[in-house]
C-alpha positions as CSV (number, residue, x, y, z in Angstrom):
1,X,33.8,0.5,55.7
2,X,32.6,-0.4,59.5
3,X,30.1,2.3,61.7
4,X,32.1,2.4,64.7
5,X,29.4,4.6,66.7
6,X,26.5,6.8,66.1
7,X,25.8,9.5,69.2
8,X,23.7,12.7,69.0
9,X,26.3,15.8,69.7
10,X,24.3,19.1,69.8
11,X,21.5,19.9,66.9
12,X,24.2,17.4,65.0
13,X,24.5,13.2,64.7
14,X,28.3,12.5,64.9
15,X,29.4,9.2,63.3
16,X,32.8,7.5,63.3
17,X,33.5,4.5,60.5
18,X,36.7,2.8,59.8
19,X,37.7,2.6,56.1
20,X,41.1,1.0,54.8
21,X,43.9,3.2,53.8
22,X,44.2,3.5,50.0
23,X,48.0,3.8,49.9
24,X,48.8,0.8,52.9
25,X,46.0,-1.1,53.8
26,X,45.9,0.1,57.6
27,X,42.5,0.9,59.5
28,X,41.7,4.7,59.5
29,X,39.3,6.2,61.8
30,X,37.1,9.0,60.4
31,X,34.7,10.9,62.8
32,X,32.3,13.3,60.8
33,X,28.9,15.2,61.7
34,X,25.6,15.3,59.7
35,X,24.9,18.8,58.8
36,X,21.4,17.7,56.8
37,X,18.7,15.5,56.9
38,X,17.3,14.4,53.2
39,X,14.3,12.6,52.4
40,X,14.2,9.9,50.3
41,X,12.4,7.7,48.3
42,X,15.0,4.9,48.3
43,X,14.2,1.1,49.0
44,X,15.7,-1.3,50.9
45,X,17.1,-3.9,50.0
46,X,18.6,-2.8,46.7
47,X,17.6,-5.5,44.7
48,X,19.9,-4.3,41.8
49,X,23.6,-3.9,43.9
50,X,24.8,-7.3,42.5
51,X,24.3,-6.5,38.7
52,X,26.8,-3.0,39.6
53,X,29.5,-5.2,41.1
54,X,29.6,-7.8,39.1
């Protein structure tokens, strides 16, 4: 998955990401809008990604 572009539409962030096609391989655009924002306590970097992709 690749962030094309970030831009502020309205009260609303819009993103667009490219993601490969499950069934042929071929780059798919997806353009969505964040409805929320949600507090987190999450840390970055996630020292523990490696040990769930092993």
């Amino acid at each position: 998955m690749s962030v094309l572009e970030l831009s502020e539409e309205g009260d609303s962030l819009a993103i667009d990401i490219v993601v490969p096609c499950p069934t042929c391989s071929r780059a798919l655009r997806i353009s969505t809008r964040a409805q929320a924002v949600v507090e987190t306590a999450l840390e970055l970097p996630l020292d523990d990604v490696d040990e769930l992709y092993d």
